[in-house]
C-alpha positions as CSV (number, residue, x, y, z in Angstrom):
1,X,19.7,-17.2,2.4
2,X,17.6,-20.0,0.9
3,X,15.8,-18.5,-2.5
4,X,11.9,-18.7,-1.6
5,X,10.8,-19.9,-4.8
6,X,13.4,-23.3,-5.1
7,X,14.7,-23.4,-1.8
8,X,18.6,-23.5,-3.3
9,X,21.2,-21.9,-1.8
10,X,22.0,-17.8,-3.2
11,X,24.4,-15.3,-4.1
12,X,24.7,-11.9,-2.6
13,X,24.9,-9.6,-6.2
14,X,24.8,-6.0,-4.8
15,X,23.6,-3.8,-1.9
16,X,20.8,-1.1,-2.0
17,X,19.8,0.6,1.2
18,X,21.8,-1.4,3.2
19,X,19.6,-4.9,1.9
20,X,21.1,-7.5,-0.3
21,X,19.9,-8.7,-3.8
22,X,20.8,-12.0,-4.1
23,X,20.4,-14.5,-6.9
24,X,19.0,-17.8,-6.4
25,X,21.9,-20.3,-7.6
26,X,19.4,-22.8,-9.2
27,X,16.8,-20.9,-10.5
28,X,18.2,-17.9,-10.9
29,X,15.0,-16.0,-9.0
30,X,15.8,-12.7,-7.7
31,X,15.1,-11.1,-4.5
32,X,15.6,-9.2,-1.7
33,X,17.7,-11.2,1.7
34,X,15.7,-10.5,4.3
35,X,13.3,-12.4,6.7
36,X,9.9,-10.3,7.0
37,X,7.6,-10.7,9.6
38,X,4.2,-12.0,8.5
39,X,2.7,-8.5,8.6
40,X,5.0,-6.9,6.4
41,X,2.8,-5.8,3.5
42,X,0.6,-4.1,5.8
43,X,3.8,-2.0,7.6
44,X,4.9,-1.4,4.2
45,X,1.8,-0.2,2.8
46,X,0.8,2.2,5.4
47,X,-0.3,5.7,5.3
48,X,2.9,6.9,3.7
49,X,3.2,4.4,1.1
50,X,0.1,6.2,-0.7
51,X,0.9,9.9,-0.1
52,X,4.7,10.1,1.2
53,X,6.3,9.7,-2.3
54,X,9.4,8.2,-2.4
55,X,8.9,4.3,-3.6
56,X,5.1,5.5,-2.9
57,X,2.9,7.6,-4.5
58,X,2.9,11.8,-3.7
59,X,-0.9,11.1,-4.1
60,X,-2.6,7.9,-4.6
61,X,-6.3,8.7,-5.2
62,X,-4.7,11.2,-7.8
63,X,-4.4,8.8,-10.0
64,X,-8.0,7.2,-9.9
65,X,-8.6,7.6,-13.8
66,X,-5.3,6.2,-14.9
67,X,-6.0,3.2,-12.8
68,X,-9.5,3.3,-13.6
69,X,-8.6,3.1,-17.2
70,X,-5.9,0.0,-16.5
71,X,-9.5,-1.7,-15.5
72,X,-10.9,-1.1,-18.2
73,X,-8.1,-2.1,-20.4
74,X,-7.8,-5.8,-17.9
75,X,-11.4,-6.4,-18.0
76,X,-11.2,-6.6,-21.8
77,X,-8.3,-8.7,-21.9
78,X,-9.6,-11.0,-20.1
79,X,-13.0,-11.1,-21.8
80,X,-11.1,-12.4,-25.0
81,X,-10.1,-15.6,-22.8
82,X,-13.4,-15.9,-20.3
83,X,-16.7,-15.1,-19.5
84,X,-17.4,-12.2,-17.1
85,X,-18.1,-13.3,-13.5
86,X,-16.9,-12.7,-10.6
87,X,-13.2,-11.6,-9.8
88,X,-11.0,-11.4,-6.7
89,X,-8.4,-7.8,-6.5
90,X,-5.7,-9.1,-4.4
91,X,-4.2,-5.7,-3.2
92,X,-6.9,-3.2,-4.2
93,X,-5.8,0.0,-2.6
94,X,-8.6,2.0,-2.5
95,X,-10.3,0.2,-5.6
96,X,-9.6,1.9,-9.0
97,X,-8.4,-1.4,-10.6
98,X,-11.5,-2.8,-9.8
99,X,-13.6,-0.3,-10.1
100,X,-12.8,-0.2,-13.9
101,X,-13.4,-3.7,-13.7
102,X,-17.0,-3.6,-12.2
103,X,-17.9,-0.7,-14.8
104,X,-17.4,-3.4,-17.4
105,X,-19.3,-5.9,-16.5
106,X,-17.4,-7.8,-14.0
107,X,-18.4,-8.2,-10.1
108,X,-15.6,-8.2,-7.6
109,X,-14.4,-8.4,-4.4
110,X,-11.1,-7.0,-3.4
111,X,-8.5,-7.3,-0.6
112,X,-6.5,-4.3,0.8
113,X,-4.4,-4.9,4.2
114,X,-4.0,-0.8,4.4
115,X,-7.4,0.6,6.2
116,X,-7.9,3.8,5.2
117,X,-7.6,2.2,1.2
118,X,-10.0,0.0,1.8
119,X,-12.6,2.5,3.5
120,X,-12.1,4.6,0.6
121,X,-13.2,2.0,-1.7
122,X,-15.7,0.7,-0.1
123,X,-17.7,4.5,0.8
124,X,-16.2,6.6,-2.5
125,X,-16.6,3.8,-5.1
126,X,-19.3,1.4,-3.6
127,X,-17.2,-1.4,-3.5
128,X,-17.0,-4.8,-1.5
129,X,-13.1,-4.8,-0.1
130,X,-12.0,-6.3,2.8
131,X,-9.4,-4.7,5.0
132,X,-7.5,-7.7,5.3
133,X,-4.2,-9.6,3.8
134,X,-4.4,-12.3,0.9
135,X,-2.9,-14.6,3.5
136,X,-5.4,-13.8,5.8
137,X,-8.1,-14.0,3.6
138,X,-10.6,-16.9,3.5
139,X,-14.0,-17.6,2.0
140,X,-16.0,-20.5,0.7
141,X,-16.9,-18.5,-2.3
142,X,-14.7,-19.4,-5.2
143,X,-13.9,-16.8,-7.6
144,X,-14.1,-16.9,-11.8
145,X,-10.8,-14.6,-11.6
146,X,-8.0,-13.6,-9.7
147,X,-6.2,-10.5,-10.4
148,X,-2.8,-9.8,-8.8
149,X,-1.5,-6.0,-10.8
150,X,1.7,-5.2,-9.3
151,X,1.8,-7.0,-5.9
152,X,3.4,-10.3,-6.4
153,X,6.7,-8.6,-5.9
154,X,5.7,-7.5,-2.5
155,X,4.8,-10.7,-0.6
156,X,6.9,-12.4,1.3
157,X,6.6,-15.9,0.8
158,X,4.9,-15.8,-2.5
159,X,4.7,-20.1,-3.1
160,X,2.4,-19.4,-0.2
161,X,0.4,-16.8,-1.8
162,X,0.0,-19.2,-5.1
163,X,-1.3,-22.1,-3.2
164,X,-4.0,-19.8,-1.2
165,X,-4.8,-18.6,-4.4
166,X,-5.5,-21.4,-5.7
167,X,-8.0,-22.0,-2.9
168,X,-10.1,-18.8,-4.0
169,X,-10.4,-20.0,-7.8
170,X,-12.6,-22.1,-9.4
171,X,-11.5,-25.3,-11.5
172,X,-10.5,-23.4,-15.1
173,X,-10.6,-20.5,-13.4
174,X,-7.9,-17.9,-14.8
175,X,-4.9,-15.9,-12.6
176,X,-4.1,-12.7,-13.9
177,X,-0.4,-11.0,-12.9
178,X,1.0,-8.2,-13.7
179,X,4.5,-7.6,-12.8
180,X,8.2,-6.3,-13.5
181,X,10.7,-7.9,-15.4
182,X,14.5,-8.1,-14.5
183,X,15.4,-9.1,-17.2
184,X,14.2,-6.2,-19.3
185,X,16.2,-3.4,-21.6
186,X,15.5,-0.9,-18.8
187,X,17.0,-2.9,-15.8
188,X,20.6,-3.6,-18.1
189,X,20.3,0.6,-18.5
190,X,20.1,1.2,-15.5
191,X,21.3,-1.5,-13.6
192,X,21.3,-1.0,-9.5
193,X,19.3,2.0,-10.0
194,X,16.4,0.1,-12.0
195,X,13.2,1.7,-10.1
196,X,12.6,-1.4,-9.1
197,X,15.6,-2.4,-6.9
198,X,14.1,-0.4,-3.8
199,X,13.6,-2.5,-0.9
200,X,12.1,-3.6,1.6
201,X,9.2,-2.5,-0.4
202,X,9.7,-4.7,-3.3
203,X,11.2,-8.1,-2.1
204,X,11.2,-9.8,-5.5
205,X,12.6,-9.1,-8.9
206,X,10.7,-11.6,-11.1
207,X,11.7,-12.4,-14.9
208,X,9.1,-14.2,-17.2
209,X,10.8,-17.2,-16.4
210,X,10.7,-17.0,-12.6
211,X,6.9,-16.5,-12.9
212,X,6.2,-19.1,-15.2
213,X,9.0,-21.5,-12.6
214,X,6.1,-20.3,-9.6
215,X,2.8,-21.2,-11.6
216,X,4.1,-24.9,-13.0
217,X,4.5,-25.5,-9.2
218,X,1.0,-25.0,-8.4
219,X,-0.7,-26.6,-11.9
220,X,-0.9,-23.3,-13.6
221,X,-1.4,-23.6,-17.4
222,X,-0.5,-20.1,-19.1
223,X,-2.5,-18.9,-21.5
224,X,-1.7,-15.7,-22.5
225,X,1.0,-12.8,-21.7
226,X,2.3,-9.4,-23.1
227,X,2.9,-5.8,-22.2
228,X,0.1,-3.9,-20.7
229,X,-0.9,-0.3,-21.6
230,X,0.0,1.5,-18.6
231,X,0.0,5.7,-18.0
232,X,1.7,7.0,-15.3
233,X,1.1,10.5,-14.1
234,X,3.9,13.4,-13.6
235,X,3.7,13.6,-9.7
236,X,4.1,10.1,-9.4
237,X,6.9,9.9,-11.9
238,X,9.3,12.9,-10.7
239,X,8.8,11.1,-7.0
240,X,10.0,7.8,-8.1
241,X,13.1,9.8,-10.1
242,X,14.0,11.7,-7.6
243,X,14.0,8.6,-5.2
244,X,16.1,6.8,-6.7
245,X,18.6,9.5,-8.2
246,X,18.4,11.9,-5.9
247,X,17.0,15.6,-5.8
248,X,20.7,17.3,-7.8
249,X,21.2,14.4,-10.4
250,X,20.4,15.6,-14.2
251,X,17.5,12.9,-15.0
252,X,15.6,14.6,-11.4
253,X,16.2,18.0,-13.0
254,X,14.7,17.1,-16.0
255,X,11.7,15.4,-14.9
256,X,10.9,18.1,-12.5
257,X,9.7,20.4,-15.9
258,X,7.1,17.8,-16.5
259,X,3.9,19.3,-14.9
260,X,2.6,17.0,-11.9
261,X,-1.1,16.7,-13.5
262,X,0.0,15.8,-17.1
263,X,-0.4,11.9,-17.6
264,X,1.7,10.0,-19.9
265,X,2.5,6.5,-21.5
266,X,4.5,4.9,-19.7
267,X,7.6,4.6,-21.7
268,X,9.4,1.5,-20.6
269,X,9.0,-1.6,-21.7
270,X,10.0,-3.5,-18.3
271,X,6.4,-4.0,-17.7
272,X,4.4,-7.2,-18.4
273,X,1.1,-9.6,-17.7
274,X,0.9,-13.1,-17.9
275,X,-2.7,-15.0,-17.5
276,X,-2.8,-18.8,-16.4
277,X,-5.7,-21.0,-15.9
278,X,-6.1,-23.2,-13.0
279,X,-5.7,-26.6,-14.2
């Protein structure tokens, strides 16, 4: 298969759930072989995503203050680098992100392919999302800010995604990703069983360098990147465990004396953000 990012020829590395991860010979971009159809996110991130557990969540709107928080903690950041305006949520779930966002100041629109998400945002919180797709997305309003936490690994064709984005943002206008890195301490650990490595949910396994390889495409300038502070609650941590270890491994054992309500740092550092400005 042809890596999406370069377009070189790949190597099949090693097999989970019956997909291949394969490594771009070129660029060394990591990802998932297969062909999706164009409405894959939104088949992915149905119903079950949010409240079937395993690569899901046992209960997404559980975790409203922890994400809440996370848009708090973005809306700052990004205050050190811009103004407030207006900001686009490209895969908003049912809104937490941005709600924390909108509590600080900043006004925002978000887009959410999965219905019953976007509904929830849009009666629970007040807020303006779409129930649409990024692709599918379009609007002569251009945007101060476009924040992407945790969904580039999901699309598709993601050189496709970078050039509609750029579409939505204004000229100096700043892209905020957050993402996983393959190439962290955590993914040599564990290695096939890195949380991450659980398609067809996640189709790509970006490293800094992969990101940075996607923005120069698109005449991104970065700015700024580090590691965010992210919380993760009990629940949603014993249901990624046990996914990926199985219910009668030791680590699934272990987690499953760590109440589902108690919130905790996250403790890996595999995690990171990276903020470019459109040039």
């Amino acid at each position: 298969m042809k890596c999406p990012i370069c377009n070189s020829d790949s190597q099949r590395l090693f097999e989970v759930k019956k997909y291949w991860i394969c490594d771009c010979l070129s660029c060394s971009h990591r990802f998932t072989e297969l062909n999706p159809e164009n409405d894959h996110v939104k088949k992915i991130y149905d119903d079950s995503y949010f409240n079937g557990g395993g690569a899901g969540y046992t209960n997404y709107l559980a975790e409203s203050e922890i994400l809440r928080r996370r848009g708090h903690w973005y809306s700052k950041l990004l205050s050190k680098y811009t103004k407030k305006g207006k900001v686009l949520d490209v895969g908003s779930a049912a809104g937490f992100v941005l709600k924390g966002m909108t509590e600080t100041g900043w006004k925002g629109v978000g887009v959410e392919p999965n219905a019953k998400m976007a509904e929830y945002g849009r009666k629970k919180l007040g807020l303006e999302i779409l129930t649409t797709s990024v692709e599918n997305y379009s609007s002569d309003e251009k945007f101060d800010a476009v924040t992407m936490i945790q969904v580039m690994a999901h699309f598709a064709r993601p050189k496709e995604i970078f050039s509609h984005i750029n579409q939505t943002l204004k000229n100096n206008g700043h892209l905020l990703i957050e993402t996983w890195n393959r190439k962290s301490l955590s993914e040599k650990i564990f290695g096939t069983k890195w949380h991450e490595y659980s398609p067809p949910s996640v189709l790509h396994f970006f490293s800094d360098e992969g990101i940075e390889n996607l923005a120069k495409q698109h005449g991104y300038k970065r700015i700024a990147a580090g590691r965010p502070s992210k919380w993760i609650s009990g629940s949603h941590a014993k249901s990624l465990i046990a996914y990926k270890f199985g219910e009668r491994s030791i680590i699934t054992k272990l987690f499953s004396l760590i109440p589902n309500r108690m919130n905790f740092p996250y403790p890996a550092e595999d995690l990171f953000w990276v903020l470019y400005q459109k040039k």
